[in-house]
N, C-alpha and C positions, 0 to 999 in steps of 0.2 A: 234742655238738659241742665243748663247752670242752675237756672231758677228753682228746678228739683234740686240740687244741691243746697242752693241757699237756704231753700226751706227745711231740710233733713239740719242742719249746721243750725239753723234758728232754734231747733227743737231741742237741741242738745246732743245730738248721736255722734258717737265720735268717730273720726275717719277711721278707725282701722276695722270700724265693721262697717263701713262702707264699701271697701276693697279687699280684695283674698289674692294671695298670692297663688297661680299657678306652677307646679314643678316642672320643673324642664326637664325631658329622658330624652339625651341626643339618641338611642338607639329607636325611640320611638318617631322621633323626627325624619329618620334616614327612612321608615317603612314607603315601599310605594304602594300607594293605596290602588292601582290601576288592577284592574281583571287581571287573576293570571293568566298566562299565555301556553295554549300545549298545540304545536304545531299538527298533530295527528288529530287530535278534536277540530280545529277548525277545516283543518283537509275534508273531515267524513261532514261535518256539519256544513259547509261549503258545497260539498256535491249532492247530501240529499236535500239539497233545498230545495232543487228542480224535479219534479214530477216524472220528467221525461227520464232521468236518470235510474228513479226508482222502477217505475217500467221494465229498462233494459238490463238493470239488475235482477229484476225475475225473469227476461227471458232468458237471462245467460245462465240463471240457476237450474230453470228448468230444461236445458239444454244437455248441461251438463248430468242434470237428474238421466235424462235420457239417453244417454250416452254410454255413461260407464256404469248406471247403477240401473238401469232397464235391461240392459244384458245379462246380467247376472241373473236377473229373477224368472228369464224363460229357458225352456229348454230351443235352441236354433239349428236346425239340421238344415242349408240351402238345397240339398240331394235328395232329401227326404220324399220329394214328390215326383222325383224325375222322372220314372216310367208310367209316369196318369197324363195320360196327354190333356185329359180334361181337367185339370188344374192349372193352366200353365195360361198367362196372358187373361185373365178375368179380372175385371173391373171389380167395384165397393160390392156393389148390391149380389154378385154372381156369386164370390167368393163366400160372402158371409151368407148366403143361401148353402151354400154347399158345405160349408165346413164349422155352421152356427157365428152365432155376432163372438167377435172378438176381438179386442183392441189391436192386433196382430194382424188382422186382414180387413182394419176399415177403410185403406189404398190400394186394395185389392191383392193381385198375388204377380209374381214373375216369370222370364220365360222356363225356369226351373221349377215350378210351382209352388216357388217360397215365397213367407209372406213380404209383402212390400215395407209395411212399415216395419218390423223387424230388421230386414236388411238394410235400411236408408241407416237407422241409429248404429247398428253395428259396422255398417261405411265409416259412420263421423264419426265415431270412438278413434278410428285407423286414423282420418284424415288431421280431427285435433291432437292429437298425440303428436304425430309427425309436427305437424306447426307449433305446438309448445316446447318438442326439442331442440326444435331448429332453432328457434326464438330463445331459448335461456343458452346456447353453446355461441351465436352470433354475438347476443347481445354481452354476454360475460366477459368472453373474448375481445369482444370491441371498446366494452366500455376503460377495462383492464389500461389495453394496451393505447386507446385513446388520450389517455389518461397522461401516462407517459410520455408520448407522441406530442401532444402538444406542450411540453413542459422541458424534453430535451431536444435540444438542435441538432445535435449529432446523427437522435433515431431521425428527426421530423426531415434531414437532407435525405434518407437512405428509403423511409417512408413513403417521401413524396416521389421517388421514382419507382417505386413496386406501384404506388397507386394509378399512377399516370399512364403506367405499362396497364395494368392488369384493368384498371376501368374501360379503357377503352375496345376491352373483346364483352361482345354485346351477354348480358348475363344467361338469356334462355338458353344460347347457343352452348356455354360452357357449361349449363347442367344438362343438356341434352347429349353433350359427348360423354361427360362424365360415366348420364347412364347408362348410355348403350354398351361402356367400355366396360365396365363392373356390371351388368344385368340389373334389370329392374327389382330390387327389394326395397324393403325399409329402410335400412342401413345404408343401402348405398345411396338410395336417395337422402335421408339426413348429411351423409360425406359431400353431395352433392350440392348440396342448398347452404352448408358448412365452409366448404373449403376457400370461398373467396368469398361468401358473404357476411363475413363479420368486419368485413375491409372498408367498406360504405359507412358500417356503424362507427369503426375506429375513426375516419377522416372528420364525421361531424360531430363528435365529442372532442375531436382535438380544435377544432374551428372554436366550441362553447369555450375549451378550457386557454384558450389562447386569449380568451375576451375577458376572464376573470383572473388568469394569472398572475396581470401587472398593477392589480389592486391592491391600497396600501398594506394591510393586514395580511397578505404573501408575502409584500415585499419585505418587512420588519422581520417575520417567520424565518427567510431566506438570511437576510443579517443574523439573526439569531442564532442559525447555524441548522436549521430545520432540514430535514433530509428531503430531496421531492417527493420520493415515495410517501412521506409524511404528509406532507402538505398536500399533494393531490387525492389522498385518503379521507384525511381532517378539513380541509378548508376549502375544497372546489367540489369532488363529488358529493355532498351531502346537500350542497345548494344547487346542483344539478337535478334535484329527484322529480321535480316536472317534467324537465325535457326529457330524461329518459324513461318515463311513464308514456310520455308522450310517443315516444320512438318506436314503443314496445306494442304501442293501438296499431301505429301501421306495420308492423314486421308480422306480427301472429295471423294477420286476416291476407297478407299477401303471400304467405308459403301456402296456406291451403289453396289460393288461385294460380297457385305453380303445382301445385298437387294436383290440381282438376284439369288443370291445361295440358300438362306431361300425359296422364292420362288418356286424357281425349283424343290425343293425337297418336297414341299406340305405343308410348316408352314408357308410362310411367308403373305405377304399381301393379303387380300382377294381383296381390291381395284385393281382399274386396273394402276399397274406399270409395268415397264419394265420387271421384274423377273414374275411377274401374266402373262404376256403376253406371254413369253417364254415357260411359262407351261403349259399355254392354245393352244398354235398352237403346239405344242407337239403332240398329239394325231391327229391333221389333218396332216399330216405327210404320209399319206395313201390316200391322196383326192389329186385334180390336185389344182396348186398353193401353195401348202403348203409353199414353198420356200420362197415368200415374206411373210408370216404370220408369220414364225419363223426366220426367217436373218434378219427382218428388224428391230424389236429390239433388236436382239444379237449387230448387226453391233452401233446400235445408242449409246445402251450402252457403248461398246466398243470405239465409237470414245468419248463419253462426258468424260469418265473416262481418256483416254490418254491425252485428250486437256487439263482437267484441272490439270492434273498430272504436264505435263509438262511447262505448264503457270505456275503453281506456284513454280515448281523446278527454271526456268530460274529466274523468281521475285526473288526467295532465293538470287541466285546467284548475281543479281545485288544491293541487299539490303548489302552484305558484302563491308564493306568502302576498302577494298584493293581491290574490283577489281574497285576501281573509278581515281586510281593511272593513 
């Protein structure tokens, strides 16, 4: 490098077209040149990275396609065939001989001579409805007053002894009195699955928010003069949004397995849901075809509760900002 100088200076060129000043713009020095950051894009890029996720993203669409937008587009009478005794308990091939191929009778038909597939999806309209209300009245409830719970001492003294009481009566036993005391409906079952189960969701939001409270950025808040209502609003549930995504996968797939077990066992819905359904092909069990009467809303159950189980565990997962690293 000198030697190229010395030779440029031999020739005659003068330094000041050797060098050029560059401007300095502090406002351009402060730029962070880094990717910008949008917490919601990395969440969905995050989760559809994995194969398996997009999968159970279609099956929970198509579930749901089935469910509330399948209903609407037939006409459904369960009665409709009641006095033809020769419709009633027919398997795929019998049914669709007798009454032509139709997406309606490719499960055959039941002991009322209605079709099979038709009634499994209008079961799981009932059964997911009930488990999405239970789930957004628990979890609102819980997250709310969780919230709170763990941020004052006064509630978290008065708290920990309703929870200490009330945990300890076993939970089926207390939606089974509930029912039998108010009758088996909708409602009463939501009051049911409602009245003490948003208590389990408050105690482990207050456990989360007890772990993030004494962190410095509360603590400053709180000198500040920051109200808790504020603070547990702005600076602890918004960094919570995994774990209650997370919360949310196991709450919605475990009321519909309170839904089928109340059921089964003769308290729970008298409408026709996926657990009424179960309990009803029960007893044909002894007739030909029984097989799709009773599997085919075990199996429906069974796949709605694992799709949504696991759509919302993997959502958990990519709502935490460390795995967007």
């Amino acid at each position: 490098m000198k030697s190229e100088l010395t030779n440029l200076r031999e020739l005659g060129v003068p330094e000041e077209e050797l060098f050029s000043f560059v401007e300095h713009s502090d406002v351009e020095a402060e730029k962070i040149t880094a990717p910008r950051y949008s917490y919601w894009q990395s969440v969905f890029r995050v989760f559809f990275k994995k194969k398996i996720n997009i999968i159970m993203l279609g099956l929970l669409l198509l579930i749901i396609l089935f469910a509330y937008v399948y209903p609407t587009l037939i006409v459904y009478d369960r009665y409709a065939n009641i006095t033809d005794s020769t419709t009633k308990h027919l398997l795929p091939a019998a049914a669709i001989e007798k009454f032509g191929f139709s997406l309606s009778w490719i499960l055959g038909s039941g002991g009322s001579g209605e079709p099979t597939f038709d009634t499994v999806w209008v079961g799981s309209q009932i059964s997911i409805s009930l488990a999405l209300m239970c789930a957004v009245i628990n979890l609102t409830i819980g997250i709310l007053l969780g919230a709170v719970w763990g941020f004052s001492k006064k509630v978290d003294v008065f708290m920990m002894e309703v929870y200490n009481t009330i945990a300890n009566i076993p939970y089926v036993l207390l939606i089974s009195v509930v029912v039998m005391v108010l009758t088996a409906s909708f409602w009463s079952l939501v009051f049911a699955l409602t009245v003490t189960g948003w208590l389990g969701v408050a105690y482990f939001i207050r456990t989360q928010v007890i772990i993030i409270r004494d962190r410095e950025y509360n603590l400053a808040s709180r000198c500040l003069g920051t109200s808790i209502g504020r603070i547990a609003m702005r600076n602890i549930l918004p960094f919570m949004t995994s774990v209650i995504v997370t919360l949310a996968a196991t709450e919605i797939p475990s009321y519909i397995s309170y839904e089928v077990f109340l059921a089964y066992i003769g308290i729970g819905l008298k409408d026709m849901s996926l657990g009424r359904l179960i309990y009803e092909a029960e007893p044909a069990m002894v007739t030909n075809g029984w097989q799709f009467e009773f599997w085919s809303p075990v199996v429906v159950a069974s796949i709605v509760a694992v799709v949504l189980y696991v759509v919302g565990q993997n959502l958990g997962d990519a709502s935490d900002p460390r795995t967007h690293m």
